[in-house]
C-alpha positions as a Markdown table, in Angstrom:
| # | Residue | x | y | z |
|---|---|---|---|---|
| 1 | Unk | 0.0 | 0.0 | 0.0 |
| 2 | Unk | 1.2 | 3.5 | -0.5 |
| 3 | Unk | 2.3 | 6.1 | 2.5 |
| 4 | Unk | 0.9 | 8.7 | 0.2 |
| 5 | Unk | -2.2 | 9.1 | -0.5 |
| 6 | Unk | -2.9 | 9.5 | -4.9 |
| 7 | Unk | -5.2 | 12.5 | -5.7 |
| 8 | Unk | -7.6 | 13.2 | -8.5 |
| 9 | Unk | -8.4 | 16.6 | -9.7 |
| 10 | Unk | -11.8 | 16.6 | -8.0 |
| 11 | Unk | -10.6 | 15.3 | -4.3 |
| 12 | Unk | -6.9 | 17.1 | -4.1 |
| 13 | Unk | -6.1 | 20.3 | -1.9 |
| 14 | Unk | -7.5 | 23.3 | -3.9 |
| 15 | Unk | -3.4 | 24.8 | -4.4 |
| 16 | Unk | -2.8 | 21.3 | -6.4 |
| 17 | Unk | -5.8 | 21.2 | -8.6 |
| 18 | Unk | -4.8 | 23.7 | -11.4 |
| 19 | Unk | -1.3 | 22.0 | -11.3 |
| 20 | Unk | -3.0 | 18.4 | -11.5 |
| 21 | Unk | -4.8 | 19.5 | -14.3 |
| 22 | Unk | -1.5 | 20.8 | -16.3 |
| 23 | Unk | 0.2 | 17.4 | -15.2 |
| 24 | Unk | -2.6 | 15.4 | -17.4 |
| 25 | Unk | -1.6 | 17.1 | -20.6 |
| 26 | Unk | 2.1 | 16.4 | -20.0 |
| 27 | Unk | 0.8 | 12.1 | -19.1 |
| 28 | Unk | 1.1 | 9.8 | -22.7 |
| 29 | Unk | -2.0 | 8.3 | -21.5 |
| 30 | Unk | -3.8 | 11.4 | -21.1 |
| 31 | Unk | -4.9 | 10.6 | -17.6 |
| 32 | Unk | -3.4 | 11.5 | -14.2 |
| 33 | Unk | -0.7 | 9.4 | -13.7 |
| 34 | Unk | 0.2 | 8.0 | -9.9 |
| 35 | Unk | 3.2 | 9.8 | -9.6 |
| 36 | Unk | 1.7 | 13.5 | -9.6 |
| 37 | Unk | -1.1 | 12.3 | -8.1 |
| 38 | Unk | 0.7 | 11.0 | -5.0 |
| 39 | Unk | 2.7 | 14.9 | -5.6 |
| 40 | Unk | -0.5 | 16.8 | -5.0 |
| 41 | Unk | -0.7 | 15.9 | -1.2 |
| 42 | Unk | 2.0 | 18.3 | -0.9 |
| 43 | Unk | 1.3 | 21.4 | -3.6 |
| 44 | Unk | 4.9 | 22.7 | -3.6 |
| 45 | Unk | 6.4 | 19.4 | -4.7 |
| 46 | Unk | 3.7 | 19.3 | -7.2 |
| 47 | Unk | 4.3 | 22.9 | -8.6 |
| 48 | Unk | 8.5 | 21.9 | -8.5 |
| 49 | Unk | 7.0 | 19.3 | -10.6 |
| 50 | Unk | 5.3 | 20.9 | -13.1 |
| 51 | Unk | 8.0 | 23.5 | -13.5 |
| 52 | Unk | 10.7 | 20.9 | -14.1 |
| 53 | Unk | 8.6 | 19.7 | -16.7 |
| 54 | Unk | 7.6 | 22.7 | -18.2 |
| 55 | Unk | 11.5 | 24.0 | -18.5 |
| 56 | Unk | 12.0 | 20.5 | -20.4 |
| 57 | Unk | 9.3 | 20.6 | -22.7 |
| 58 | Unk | 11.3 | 21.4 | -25.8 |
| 59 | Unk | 14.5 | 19.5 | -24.8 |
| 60 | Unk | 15.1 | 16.4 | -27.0 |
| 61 | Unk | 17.0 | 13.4 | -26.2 |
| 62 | Unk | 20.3 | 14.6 | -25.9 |
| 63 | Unk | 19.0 | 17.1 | -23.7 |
| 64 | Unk | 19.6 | 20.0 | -25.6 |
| 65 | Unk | 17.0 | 22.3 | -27.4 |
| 66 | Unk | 16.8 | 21.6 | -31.1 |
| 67 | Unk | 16.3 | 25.0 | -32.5 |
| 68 | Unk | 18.9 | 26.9 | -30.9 |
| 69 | Unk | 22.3 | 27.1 | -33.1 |
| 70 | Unk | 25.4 | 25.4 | -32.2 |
| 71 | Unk | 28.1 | 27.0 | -30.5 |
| 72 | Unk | 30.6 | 29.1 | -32.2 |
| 73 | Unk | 33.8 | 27.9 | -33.0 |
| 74 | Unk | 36.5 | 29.5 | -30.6 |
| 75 | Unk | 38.3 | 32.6 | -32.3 |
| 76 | Unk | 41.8 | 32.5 | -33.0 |
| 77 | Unk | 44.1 | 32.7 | -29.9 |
| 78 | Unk | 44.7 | 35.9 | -28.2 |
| 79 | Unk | 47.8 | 37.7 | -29.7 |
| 80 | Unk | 51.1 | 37.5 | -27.0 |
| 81 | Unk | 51.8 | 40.8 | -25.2 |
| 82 | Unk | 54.8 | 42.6 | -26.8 |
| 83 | Unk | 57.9 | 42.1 | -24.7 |
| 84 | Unk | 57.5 | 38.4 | -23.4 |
């Protein structure tokens, strides 16, 4: 049996309802998934949550975000001061 009790939208504390209802878009299944739900008993976890997931939306697998550029190349090397 779990120590913490899962939620649903209808029955979780009112800060965790908006944030459950977010977390079923992010779920493949389109239902709330046990991990969030468990998260709602505790609205802070559940909004660290959410944010993690919402800052990693648009990563791919390699965890980087596809549309940004690569980085430059590094510049030539800086020129030696005169005298050494």
């Amino acid at each position: 049996m779990p120590r913490i009790p899962g939620h649903t939208v209808e029955d979780a504390p009112e800060a965790s309802r908006p944030l459950l209802a977010q977390m079923v878009q992010f779920s493949p299944t389109g239902r709330l998934l046990a991990m969030p739900a468990q998260m709602a008993h505790a609205p802070a976890v559940l909004a660290a949550s959410v944010s993690i997931r919402r800052a990693t939306a648009g990563l791919n697998y390699a965890g980087t975000e596809p549309d940004l550029p690569s980085p430059a190349a590094p510049g030539p090397a800086p020129a030696a001061a005169p005298g050494t």
